[in-house]
Biopython code that builds the backbone (N, CA, C, O; Angstrom):
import numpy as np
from Bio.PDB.StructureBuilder import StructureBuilder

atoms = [
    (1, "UNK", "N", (-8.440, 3.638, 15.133)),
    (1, "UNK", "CA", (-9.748, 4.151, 14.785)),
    (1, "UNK", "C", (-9.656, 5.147, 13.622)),
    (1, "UNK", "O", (-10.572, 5.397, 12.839)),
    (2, "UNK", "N", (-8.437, 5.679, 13.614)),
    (2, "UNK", "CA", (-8.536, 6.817, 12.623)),
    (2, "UNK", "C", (-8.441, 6.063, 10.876)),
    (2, "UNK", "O", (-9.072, 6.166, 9.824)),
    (3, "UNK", "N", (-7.461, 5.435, 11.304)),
    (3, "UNK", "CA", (-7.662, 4.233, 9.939)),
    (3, "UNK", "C", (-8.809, 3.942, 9.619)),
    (3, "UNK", "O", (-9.174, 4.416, 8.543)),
    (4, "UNK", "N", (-9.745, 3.139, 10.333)),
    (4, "UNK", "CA", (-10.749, 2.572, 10.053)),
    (4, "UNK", "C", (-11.866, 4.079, 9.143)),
    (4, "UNK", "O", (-12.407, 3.920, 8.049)),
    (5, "UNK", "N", (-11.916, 4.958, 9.697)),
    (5, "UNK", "CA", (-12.686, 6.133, 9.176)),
    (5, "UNK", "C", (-11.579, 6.723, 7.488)),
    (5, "UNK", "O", (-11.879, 6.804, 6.296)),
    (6, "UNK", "N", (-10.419, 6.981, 8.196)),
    (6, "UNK", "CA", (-9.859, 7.172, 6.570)),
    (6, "UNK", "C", (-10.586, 5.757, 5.470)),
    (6, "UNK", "O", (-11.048, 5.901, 4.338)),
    (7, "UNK", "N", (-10.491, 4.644, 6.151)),
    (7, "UNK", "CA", (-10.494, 3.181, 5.111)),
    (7, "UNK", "C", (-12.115, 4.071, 4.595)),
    (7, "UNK", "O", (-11.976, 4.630, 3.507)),
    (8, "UNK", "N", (-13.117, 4.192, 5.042)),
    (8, "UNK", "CA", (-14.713, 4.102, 5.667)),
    (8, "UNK", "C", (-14.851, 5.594, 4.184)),
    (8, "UNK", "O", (-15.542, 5.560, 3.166)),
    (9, "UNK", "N", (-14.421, 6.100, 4.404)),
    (9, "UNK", "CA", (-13.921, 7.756, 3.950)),
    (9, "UNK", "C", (-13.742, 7.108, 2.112)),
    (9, "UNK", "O", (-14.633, 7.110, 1.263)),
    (10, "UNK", "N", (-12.371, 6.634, 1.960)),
    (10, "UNK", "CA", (-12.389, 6.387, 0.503)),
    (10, "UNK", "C", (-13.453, 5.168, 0.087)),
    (10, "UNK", "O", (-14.087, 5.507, -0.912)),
    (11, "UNK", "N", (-13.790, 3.970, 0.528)),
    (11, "UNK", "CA", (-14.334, 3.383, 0.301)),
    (11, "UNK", "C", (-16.356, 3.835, -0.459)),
    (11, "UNK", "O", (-17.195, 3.365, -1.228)),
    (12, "UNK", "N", (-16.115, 5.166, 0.584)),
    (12, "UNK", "CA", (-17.551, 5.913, 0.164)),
    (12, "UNK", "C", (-17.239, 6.655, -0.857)),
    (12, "UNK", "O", (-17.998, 6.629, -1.826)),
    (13, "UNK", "N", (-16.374, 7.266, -0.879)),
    (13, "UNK", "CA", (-16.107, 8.045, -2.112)),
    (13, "UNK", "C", (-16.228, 7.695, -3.674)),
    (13, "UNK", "O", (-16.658, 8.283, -4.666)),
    (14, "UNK", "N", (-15.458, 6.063, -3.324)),
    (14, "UNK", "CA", (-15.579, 5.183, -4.711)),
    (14, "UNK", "C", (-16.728, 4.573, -4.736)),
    (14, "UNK", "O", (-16.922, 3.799, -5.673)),
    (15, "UNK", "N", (-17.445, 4.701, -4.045)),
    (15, "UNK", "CA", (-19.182, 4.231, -4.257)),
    (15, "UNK", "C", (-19.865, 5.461, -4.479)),
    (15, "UNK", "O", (-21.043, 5.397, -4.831)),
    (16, "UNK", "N", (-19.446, 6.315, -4.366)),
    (16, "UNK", "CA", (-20.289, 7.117, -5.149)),
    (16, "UNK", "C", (-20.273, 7.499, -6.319)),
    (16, "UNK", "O", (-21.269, 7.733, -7.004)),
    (17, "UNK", "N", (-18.717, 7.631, -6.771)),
    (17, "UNK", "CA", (-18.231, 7.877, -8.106)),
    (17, "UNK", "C", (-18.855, 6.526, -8.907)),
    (17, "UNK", "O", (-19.163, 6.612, -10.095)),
    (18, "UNK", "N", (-18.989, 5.463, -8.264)),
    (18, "UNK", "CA", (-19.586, 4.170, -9.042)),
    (18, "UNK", "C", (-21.211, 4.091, -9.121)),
    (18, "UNK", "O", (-21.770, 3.274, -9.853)),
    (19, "UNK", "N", (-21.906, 5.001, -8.311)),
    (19, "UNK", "CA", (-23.384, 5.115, -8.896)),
    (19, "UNK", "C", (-23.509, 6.473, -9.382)),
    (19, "UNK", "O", (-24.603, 7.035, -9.313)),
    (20, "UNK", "N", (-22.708, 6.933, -9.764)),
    (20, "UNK", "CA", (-22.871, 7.918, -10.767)),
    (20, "UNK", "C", (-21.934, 7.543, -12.273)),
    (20, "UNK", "O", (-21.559, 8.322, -13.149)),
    (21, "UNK", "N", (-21.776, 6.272, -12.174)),
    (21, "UNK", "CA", (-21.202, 5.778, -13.523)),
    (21, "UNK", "C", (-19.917, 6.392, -14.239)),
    (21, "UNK", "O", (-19.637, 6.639, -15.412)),
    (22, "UNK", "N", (-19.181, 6.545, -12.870)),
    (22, "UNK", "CA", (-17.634, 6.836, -13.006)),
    (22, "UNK", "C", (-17.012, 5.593, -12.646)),
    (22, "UNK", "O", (-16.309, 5.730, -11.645)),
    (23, "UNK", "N", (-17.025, 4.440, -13.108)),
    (23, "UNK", "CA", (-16.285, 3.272, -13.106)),
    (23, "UNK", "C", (-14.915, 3.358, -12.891)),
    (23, "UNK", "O", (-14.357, 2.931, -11.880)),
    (24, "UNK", "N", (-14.333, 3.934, -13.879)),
    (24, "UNK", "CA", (-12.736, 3.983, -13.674)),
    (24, "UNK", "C", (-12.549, 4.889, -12.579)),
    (24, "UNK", "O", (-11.671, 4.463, -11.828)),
    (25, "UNK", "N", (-13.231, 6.395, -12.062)),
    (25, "UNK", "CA", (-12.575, 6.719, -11.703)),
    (25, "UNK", "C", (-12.635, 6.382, -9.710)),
    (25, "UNK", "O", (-11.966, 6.772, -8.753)),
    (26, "UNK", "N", (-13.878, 5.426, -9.906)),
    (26, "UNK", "CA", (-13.915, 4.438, -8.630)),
    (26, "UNK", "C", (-12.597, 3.546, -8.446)),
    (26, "UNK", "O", (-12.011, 3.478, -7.366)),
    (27, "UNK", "N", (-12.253, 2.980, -9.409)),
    (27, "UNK", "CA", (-11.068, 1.993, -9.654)),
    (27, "UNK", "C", (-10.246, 2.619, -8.731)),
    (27, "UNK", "O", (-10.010, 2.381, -7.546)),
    (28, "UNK", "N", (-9.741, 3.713, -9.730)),
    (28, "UNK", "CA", (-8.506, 4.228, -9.793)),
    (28, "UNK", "C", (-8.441, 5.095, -7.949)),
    (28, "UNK", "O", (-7.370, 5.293, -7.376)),
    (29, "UNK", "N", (-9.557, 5.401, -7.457)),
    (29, "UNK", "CA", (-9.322, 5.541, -6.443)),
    (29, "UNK", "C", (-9.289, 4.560, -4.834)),
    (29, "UNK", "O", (-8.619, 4.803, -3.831)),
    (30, "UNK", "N", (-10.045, 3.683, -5.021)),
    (30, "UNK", "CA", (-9.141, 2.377, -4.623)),
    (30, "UNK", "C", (-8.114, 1.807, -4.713)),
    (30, "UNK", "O", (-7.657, 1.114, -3.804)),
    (31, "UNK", "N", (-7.541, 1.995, -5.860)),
    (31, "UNK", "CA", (-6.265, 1.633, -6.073)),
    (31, "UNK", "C", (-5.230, 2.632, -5.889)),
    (31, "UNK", "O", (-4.068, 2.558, -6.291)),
    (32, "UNK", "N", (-5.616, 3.299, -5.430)),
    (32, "UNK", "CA", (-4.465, 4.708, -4.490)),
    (32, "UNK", "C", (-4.371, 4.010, -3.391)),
    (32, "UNK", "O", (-3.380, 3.390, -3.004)),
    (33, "UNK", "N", (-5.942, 4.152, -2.609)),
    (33, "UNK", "CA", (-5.252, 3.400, -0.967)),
    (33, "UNK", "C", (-4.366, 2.512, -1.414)),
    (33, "UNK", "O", (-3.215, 2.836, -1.125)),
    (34, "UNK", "N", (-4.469, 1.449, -2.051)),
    (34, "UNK", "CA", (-3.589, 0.022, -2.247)),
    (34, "UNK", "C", (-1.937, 0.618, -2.035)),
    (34, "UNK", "O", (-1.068, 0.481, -1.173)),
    (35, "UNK", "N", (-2.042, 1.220, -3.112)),
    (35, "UNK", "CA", (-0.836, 2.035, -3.448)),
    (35, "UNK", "C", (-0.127, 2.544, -2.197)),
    (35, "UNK", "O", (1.057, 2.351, -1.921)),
    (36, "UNK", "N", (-1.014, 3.212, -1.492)),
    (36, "UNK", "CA", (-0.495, 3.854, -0.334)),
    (36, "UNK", "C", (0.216, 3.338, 0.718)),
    (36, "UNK", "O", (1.281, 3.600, 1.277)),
    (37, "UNK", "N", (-1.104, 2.127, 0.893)),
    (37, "UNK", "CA", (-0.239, 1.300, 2.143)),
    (37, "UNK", "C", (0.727, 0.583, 1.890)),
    (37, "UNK", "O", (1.386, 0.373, 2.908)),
    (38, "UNK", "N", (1.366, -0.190, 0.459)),
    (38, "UNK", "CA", (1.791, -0.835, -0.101)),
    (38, "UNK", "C", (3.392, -0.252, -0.764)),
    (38, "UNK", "O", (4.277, -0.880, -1.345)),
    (39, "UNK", "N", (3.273, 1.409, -0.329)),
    (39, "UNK", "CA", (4.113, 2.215, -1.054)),
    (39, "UNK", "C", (5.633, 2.012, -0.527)),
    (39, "UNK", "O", (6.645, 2.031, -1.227)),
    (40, "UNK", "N", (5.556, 1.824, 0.796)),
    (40, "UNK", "CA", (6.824, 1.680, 1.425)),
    (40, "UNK", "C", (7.420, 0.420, 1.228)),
    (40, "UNK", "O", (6.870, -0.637, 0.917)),
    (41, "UNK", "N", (8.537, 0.639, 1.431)),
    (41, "UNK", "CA", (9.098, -1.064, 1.618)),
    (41, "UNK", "C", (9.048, -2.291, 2.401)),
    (41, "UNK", "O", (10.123, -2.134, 2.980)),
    (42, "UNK", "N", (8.681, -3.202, 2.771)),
    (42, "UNK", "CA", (8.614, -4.166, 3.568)),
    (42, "UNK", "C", (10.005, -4.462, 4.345)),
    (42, "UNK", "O", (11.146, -4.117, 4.037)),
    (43, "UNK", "N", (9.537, -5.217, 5.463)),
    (43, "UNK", "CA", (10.954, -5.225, 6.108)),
    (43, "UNK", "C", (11.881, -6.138, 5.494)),
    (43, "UNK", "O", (13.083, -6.071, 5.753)),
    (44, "UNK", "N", (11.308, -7.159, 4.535)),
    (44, "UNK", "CA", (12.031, -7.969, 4.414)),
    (44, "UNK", "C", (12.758, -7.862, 2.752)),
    (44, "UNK", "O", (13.253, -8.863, 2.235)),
    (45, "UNK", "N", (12.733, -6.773, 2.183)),
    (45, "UNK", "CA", (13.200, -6.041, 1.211)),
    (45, "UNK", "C", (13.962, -4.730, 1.502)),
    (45, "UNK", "O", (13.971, -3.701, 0.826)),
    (46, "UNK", "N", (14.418, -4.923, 2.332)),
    (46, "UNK", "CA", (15.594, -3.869, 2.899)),
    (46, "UNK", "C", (16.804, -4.203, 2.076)),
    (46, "UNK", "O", (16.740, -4.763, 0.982)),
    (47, "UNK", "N", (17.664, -3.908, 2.540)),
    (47, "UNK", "CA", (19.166, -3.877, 1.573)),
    (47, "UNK", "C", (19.711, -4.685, 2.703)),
    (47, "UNK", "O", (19.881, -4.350, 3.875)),
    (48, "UNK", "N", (19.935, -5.752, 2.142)),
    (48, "UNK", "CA", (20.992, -6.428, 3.511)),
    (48, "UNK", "C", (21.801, -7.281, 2.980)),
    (48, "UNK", "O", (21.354, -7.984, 2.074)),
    (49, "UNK", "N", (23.147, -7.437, 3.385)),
    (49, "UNK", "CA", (24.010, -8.152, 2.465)),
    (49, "UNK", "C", (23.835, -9.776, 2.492)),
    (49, "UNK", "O", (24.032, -10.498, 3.470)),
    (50, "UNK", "N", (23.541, -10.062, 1.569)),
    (50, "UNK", "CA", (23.770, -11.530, 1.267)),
    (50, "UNK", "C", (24.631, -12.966, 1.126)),
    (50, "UNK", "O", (24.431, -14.164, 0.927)),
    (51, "UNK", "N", (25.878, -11.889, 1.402)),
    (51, "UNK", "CA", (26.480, -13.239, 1.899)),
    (51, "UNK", "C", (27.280, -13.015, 3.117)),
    (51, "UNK", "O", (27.711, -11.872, 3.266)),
    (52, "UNK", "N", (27.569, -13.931, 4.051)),
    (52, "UNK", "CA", (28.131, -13.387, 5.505)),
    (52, "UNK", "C", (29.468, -13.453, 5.542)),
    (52, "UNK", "O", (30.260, -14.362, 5.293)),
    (53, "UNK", "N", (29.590, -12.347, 5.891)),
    (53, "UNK", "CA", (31.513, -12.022, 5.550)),
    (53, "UNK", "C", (32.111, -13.382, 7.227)),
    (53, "UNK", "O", (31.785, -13.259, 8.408)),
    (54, "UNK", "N", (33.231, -14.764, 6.435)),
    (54, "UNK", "CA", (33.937, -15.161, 6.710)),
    (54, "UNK", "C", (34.664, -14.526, 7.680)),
    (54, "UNK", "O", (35.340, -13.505, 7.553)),
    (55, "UNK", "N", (34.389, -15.545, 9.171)),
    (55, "UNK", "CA", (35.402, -14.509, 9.922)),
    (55, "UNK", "C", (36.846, -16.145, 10.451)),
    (55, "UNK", "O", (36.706, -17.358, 10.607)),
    (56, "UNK", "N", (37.672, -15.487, 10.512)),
    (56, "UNK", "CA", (39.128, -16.534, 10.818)),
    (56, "UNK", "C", (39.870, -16.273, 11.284)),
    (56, "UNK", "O", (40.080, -15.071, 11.124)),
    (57, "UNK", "N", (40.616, -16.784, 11.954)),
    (57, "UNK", "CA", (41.738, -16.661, 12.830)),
    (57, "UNK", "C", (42.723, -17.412, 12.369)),
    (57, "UNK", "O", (42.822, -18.639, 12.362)),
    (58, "UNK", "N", (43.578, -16.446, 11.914)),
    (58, "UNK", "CA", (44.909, -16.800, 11.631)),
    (58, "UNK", "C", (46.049, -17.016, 12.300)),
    (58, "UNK", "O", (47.073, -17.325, 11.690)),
]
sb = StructureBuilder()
sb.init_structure("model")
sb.init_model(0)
sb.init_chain("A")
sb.init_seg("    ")
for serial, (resi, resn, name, xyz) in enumerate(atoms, 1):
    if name == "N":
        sb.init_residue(resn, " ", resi, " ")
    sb.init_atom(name, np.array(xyz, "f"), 0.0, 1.0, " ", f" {name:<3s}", serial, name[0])
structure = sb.get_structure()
């Protein structure tokens, strides 16, 4: 729920800056959230080694 009100929160913000004919700076604050949630790494861009170390018995 708290998400949904932060989402609710910027989404108004950049509508207002956009009927007061701040275009960009509506943009540019939408494109923070993006940024935000988007900022961390995904799981599947972790560091993980790519090739599988050979195991043998000698």
């Amino acid at each position: 729920m708290k998400n949904f009100f932060k989402k609710m929160e910027t989404i108004m913000a950049a509508a207002a800056f956009g009927e007061a004919g701040e275009f960009e700076t509506a943009r540019q604050i939408l494109n923070e959230e993006k940024q935000r949630k988007t900022g961390r790494p995904s799981r599947y861009e972790t560091a993980r080694p790519s090739v599988r170390p050979t195991l043998r018995a000698d």
